[in-house]
C-alpha positions in Angstrom: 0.0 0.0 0.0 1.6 3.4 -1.4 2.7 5.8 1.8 -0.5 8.5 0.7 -3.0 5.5 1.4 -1.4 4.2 5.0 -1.4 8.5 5.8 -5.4 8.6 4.7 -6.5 5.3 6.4 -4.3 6.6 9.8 -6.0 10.1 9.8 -10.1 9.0 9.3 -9.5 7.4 12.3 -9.7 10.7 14.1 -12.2 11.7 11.9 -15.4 12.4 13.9 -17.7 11.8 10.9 -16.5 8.4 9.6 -17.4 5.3 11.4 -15.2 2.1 9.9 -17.4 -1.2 10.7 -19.0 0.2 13.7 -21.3 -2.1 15.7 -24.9 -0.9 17.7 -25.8 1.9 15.0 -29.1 0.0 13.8 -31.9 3.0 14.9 -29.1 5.1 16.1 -28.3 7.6 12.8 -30.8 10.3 14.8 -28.3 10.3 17.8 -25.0 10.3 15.5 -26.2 12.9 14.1 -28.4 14.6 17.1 -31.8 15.2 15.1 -34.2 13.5 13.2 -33.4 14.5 10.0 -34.0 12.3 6.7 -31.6 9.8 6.1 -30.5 9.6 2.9 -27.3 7.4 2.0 -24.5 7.5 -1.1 -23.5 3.9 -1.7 -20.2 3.5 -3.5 -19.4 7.1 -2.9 -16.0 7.3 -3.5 -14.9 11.0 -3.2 -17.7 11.6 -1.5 -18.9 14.3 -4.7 -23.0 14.2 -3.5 -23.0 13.3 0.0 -21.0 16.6 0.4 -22.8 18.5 -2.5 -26.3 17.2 -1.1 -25.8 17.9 2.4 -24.5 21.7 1.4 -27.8 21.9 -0.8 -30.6 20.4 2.0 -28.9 21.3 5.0 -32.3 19.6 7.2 -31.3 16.4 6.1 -28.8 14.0 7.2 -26.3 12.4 4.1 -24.2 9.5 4.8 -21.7 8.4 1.9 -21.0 4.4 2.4 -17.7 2.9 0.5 -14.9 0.2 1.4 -12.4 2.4 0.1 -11.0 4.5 3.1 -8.7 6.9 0.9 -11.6 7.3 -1.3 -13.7 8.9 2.0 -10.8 10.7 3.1 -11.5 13.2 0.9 -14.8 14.0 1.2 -14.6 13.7 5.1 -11.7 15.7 4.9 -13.9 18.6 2.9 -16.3 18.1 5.6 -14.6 18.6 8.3 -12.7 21.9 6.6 -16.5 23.4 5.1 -18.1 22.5 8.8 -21.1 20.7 7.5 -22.4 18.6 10.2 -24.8 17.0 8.6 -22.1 14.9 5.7 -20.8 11.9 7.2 -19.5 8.8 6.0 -19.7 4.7 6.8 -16.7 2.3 5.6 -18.0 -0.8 5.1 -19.4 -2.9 2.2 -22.7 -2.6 0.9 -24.1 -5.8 0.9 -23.8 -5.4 4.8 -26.3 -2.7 4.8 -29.2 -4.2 7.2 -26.7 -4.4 10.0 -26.4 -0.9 10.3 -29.7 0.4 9.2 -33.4 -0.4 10.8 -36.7 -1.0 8.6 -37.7 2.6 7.3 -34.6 4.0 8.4 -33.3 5.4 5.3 -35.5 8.1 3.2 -33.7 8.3 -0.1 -30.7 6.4 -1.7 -28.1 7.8 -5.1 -26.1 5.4 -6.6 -24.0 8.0 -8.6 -21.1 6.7 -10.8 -21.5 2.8 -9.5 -18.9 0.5 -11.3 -21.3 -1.1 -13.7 -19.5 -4.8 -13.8 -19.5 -5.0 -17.2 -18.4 -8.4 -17.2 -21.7 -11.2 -17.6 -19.9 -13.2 -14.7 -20.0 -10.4 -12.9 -23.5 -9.4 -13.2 -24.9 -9.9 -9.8 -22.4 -7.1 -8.2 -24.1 -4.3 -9.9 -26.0 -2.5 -7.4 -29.2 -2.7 -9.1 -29.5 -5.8 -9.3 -32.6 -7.4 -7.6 -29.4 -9.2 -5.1 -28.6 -5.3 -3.7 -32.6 -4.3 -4.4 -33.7 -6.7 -2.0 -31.2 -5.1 0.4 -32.3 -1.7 -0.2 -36.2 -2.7 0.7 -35.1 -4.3 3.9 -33.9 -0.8 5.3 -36.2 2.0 3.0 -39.1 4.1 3.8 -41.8 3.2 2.0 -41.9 5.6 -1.4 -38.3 6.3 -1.1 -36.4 7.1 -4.0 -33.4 5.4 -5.4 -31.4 7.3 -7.7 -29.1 6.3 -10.9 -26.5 8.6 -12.0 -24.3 6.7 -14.7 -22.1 7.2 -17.8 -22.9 3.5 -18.6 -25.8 2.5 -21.2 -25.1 -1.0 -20.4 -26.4 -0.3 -17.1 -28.9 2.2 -17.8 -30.3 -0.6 -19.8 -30.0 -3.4 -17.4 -31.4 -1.5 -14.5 -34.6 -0.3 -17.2 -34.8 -4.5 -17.1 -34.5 -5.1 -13.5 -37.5 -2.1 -13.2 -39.4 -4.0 -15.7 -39.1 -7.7 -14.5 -39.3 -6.7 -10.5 -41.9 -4.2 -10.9 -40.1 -1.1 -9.7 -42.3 2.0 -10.5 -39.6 4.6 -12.3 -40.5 8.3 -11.7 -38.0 10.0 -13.6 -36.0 8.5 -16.7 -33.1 10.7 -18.7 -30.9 9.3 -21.4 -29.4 12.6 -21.5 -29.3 14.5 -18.7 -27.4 17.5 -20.2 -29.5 17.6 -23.3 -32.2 19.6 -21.1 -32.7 21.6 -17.7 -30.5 19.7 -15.6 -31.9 20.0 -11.6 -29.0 21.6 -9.3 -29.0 17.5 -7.8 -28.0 16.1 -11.3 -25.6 19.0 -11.9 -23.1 17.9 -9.1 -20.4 16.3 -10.4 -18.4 13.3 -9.3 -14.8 12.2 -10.2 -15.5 9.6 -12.6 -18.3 11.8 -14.2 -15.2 13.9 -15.1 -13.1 10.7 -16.6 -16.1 9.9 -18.9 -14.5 6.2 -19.0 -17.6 4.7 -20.9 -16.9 7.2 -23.6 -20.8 7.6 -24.2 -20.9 11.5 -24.0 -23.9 11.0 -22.3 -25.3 10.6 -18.7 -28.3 8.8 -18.2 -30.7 9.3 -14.7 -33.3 6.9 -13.7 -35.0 7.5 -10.4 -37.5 4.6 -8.9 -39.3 3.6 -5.9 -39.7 0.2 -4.8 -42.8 -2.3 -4.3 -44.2 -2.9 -0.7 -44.5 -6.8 -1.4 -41.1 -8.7 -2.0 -39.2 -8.8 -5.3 -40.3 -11.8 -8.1 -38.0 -14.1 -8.0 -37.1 -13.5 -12.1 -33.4 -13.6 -11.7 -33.0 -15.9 -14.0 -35.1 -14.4 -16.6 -32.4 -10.9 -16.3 -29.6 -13.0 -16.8 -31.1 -14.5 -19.6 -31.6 -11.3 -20.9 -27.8 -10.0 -20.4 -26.1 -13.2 -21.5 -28.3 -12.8 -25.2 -29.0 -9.3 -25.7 -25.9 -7.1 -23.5 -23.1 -6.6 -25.9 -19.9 -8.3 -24.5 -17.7 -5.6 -23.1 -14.4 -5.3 -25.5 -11.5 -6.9 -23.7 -9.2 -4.6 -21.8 -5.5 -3.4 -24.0 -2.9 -5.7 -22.8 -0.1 -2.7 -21.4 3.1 -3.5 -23.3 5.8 -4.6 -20.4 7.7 -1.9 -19.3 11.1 -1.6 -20.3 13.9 -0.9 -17.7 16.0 1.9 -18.9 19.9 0.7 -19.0 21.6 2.5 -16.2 24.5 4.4 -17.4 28.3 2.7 -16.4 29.8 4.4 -13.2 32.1 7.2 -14.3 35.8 6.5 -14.3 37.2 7.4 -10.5 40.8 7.6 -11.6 43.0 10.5 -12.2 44.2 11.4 -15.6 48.1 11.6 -16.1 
């Protein structure tokens, strides 16, 4: 691990708004973060981009940014911290562990913004809109809360159009373009890998849905179906050339001339 990383994981452990796999805080987010705001949670945040944006923007609601990268929530703790908004704060733990730290109802609103979208088929089922991470979200989510999709990716924009489809999720708000009209002052944060624009699409697509009261159809099967026969196969990655070791030059001659 490079020396930046060991000096970012060593300093959010003094940080008073990140908890690293902390036990008892099921029901407890209201006394974290003393008032009973709305919950609403940034999985994969990275950086930290809306959970920082968000909480600037609805300062009566409560934002907590959850990733297993602790450099990555460095940053926007960090910005925190500096800015004094008390009510950004971040969780470092994974996301399939989510109904260990969260009660029924607990969460109002969830943004997936920039997810990796696992382009690979295999790895399908670690997208985090797949019904695997939807049943999750409906375990800890007021009824009617929103889930947001912010993503550079058709491939998922597509596939998570499907999941809406096959698990009845009701979409509210659906954007291939996001840009191409009157952006909202939400969609107009930006996040780092907004800025890489690694899909290449020079688009970003928004999808914003609720989820049903009764539990998800088991159709699982079905999606995959769907990917493995109609989800172009991602191209495979350039193989780097191996880097070549530049000849060190021979030691300079020590001796005296005569």
């Amino acid at each position: 691990m490079g020396q930046k990383k060991l000096i970012r994981f060593e300093a959010i452990k003094s940080f008073p708004n990140v908890l690293q796999y902390p036990e008892g805080m099921a029901g407890q987010w209201h006394n974290f973060f003393k008032n009973n705001h709305p919950l609403t949670l940034e999985l994969a945040c990275g950086k930290g981009e809306y959970t920082v944006g968000l909480a600037k923007m609805y300062p009566d609601r409560n934002f907590l940014g959850v990733d297993i990268k602790g450099n990555r929530i460095y940053v926007g703790a960090r910005q925190s911290l500096e800015a004094g908004i008390p009510n950004a704060a971040f969780l470092r733990t994974h996301i399939d562990k989510l109904p260990a730290y969260f009660r029924k109802n607990e969460v109002a609103e969830i943004w997936l913004t920039f997810p990796d979208p696992q382009l690979r088929k295999s790895r399908v089922t670690r997208r985090l809109t797949h019904p695997k991470f939807i049943r999750l979200y409906q375990q800890i989510l007021q009824p009617g809360g929103r889930i947001h999709l912010k993503t550079d990716s058709p491939v998922l924009y597509q596939f998570t159009k499907w999941v809406a489809e096959l698990c009845h999720l009701t979409i509210l708000d659906d954007s291939i373009d996001i840009y191409a009209g009157a952006a909202s002052d939400e969609l107009k944060i930006k996040t780092h890998y907004e800025s890489l624009d690694i899909a290449q699409s020079r688009r970003i697509h928004y999808l914003s849905f609720t989820l049903p009261d009764t539990p998800l159809p088991d159709r699982d099967d079905e999606l995959l179906d769907r990917v493995k026969s109609i989800e172009p196969t991602p191209a495979p990655r350039p193989v780097r050339p191996p880097r070549i070791k530049a000849k060190s030059a021979p030691p300079a001659n020590s001796g005296k001339s005569t």
